[in-house]
N, C-alpha and C positions, 0 to 999 in steps of 0.2 A: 681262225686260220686265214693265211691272205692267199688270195689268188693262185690257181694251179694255171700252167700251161698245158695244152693238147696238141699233141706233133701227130704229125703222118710224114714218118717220115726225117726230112732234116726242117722240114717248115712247121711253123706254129700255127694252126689253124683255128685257132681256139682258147678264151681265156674261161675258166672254169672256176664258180665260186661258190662257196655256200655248200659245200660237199657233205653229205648227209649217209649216213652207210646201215644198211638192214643186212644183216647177214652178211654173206659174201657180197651181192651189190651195193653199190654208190649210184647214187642219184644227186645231179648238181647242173646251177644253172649255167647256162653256155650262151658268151658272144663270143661269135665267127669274127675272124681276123683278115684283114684284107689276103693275104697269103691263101686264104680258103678258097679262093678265086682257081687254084694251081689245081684244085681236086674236085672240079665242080662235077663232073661227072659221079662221083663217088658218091658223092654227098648228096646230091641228087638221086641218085638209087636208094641211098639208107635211109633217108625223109620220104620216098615214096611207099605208096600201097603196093606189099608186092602178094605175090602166089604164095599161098600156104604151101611150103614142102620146096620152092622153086631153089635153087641154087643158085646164087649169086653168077652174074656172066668174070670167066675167069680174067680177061683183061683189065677188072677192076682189080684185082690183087687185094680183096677187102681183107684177108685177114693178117696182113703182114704189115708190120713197121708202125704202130700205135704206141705212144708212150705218154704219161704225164708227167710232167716236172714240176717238182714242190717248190717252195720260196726258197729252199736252200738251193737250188741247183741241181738236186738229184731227182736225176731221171729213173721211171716203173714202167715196165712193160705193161699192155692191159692187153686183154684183146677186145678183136673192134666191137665199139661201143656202139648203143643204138642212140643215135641222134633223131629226137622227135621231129615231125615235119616243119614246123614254127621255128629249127634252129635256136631254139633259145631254151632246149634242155640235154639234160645227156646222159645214159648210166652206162654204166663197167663194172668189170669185175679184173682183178689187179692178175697178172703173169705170176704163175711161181718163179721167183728165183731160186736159181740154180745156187748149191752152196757145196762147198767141199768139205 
């Protein structure tokens, strides 16, 4: 499989490869894109040690606008994913699509 993209958003902050899936989770490795520069705060909370139980501060908006893009162009909702503190891993688990 070649290369996924990781958006927040309308930016790619992230190229993701090697994607490996246990169950519902995917586990895969991650370089950060200069564009990750736009979300530093964010990312900076999801790589830090936080509060067992604590709630995300809501100005981070962490659980909205997460997507991966396959080699075709088709974009997946996921939601947010935990990005390891070293930035150089990542897992999710993929959005139900909605289907009529």
């Amino acid at each position: 499989m070649k290369s996924l993209k990781l958006y927040r958003g309308a930016d790619v902050i992230g190229i993701v490869s090697d994607p490996a899936q246990e169950g519902p989770q995917i586990t895969a490795d991650l370089k950060l894109t200069p564009a990750a520069a736009n979300h530093k705060e964010l990312l900076d909370y999801m790589m830090s040690k936080k509060v067992r139980g604590q709630d995300p501060p809501e100005s981070l908006n962490l659980w909205e606008d997460w997507f991966i893009e396959d080699e075709n162009g088709v974009k997946r909702g996921i939601f947010a994913p935990a990005i390891y503190p070293d930035a150089k891993f990542i897992s999710w688990r993929w959005r139900r699509t909605e289907t009529n």
